[in-house]
C-alpha positions in Angstrom: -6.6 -2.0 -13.1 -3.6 -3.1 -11.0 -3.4 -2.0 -6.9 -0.3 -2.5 -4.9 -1.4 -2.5 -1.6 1.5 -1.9 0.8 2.7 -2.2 4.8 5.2 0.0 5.1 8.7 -1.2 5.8 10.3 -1.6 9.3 10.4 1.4 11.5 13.2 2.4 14.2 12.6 1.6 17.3 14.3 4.3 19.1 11.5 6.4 19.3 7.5 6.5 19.6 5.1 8.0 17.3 5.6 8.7 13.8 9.3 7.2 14.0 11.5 7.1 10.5 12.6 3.7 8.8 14.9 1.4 10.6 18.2 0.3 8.7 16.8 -2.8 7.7 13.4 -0.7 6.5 15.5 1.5 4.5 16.8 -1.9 2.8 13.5 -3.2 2.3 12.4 0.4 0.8 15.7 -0.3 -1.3 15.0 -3.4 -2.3 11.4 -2.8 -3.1 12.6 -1.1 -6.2 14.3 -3.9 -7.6 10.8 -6.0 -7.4 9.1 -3.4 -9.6 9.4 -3.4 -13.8 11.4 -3.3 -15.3 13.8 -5.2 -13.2 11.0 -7.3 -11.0 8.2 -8.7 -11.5 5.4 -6.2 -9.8 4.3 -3.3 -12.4 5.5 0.0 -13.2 3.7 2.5 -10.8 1.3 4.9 -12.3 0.4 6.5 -9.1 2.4 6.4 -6.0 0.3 7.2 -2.6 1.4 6.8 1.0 0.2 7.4 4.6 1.0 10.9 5.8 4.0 9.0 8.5 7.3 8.8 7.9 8.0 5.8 7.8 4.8 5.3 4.9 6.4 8.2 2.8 9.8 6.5 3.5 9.0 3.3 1.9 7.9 4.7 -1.5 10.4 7.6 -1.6 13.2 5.4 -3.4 10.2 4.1 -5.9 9.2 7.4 -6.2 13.1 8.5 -7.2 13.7 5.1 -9.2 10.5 5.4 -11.3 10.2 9.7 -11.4 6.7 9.4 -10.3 5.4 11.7 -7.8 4.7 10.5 -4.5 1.3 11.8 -3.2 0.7 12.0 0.5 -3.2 11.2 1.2 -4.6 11.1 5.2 -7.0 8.8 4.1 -4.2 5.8 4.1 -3.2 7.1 7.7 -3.5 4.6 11.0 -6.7 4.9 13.0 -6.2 8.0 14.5 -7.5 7.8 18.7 -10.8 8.7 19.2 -11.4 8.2 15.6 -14.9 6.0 15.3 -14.8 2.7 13.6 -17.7 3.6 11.3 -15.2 7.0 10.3 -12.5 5.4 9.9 -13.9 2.7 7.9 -15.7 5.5 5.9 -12.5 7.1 5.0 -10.8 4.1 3.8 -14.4 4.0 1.7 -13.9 6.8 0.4 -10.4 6.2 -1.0 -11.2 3.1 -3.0 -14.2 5.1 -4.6 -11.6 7.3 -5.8 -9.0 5.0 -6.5 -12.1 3.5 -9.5 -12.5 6.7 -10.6 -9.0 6.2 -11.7 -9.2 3.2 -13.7 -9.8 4.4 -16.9 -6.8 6.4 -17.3 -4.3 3.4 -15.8 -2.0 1.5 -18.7 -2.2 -2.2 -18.4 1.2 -2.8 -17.3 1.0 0.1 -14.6 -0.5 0.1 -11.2 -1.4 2.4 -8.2 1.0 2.3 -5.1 -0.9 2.4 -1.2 1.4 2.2 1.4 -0.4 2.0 4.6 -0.3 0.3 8.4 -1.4 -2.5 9.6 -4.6 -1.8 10.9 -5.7 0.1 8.1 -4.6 -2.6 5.8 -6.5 -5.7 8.1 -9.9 -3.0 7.6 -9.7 -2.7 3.5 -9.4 -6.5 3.6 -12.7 -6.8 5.2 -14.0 -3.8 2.9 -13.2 -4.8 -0.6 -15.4 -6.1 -2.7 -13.7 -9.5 -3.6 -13.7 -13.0 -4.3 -11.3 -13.8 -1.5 -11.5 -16.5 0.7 -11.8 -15.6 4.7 -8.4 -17.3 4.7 -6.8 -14.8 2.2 -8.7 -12.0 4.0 -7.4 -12.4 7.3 -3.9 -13.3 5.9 -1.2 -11.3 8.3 0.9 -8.6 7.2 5.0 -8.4 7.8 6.5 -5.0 7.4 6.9 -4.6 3.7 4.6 -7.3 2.7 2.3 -6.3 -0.7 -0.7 -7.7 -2.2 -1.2 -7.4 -5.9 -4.9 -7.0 -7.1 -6.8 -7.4 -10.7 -9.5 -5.1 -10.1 -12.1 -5.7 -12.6 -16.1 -4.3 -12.9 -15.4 -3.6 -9.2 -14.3 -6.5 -7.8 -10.8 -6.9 -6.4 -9.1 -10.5 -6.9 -5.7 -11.1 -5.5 -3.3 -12.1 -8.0 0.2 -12.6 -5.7 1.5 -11.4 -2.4 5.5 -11.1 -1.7 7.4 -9.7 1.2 10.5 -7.5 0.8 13.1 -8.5 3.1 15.8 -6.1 4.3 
């Protein structure tokens, strides 16, 4: 099974809180669609999920359009939320991935699942995948609409490219 595994694109900055997509993020959402089959390289989605903020649905929504796959909104790719426990929030990202295996079976072999997520949730899965990255590769940085392509196989999730979308 293939995972896509997503920062969103840039956000405006003319507000705070759960702001839309900046110009250049709605380019990078934009231009995101050209990476994916069958004009890029990346594979068709199967499943498309985002964070519950707008500028996580906003990334996928021209995928979502391009590709006429749903676009499923799941809390469990949200930002820490305040007050949230490191241990809860850790168990939620958990308890996505558990899900996400339960998926494989039904997955073509030139499809793949769609997160699109923020940057601390993405710097947490890192550390929680089973994985034969190196530290290096796990503590990698993350630009607004950079991906990360994964093999998963028997459970264990190997990186197989990285790209950013510029906008």
């Amino acid at each position: 099974m293939k995972v896509i595994v997503l920062r969103h694109a840039s956000r405006s900055v003319d507000g705070f809180g759960d702001s839309h997509l900046s110009e250049t993020g709605r380019n990078q959402a934009e231009n995101f669609v050209a990476a994916v089959a069958p004009r890029g390289g990346l594979p068709k989605p199967a499943h498309l999920f985002a964070s519950p903020k707008r500028r996580a649905k906003e990334t996928l929504e021209p995928l979502s359009h391009a590709s006429q796959v749903p676009l499923t909104i799941d809390t469990r790719l949200d930002e820490r939320h305040h007050g949230e426990s490191v241990h809860d929030f850790e168990g939620r990202i958990l308890a996505l991935l558990e899900d996400l295996m339960e998926r494989e079976p039904f997955i073509e072999k030139d499809q793949a699942i769609y997160l699109v997520s923020h940057l601390d949730w993405l710097e947490s899965v890192m550390t929680l995948l089973p994985s034969d990255m190196s530290d290096l590769e796990i503590a990698g940085s993350w630009s607004n609409c950079e991906y990360r392509l994964f093999e998963v196989a028997e459970g264990i999730w190997s990186l197989k490219g990285r790209g950013h979308i510029s906008g």
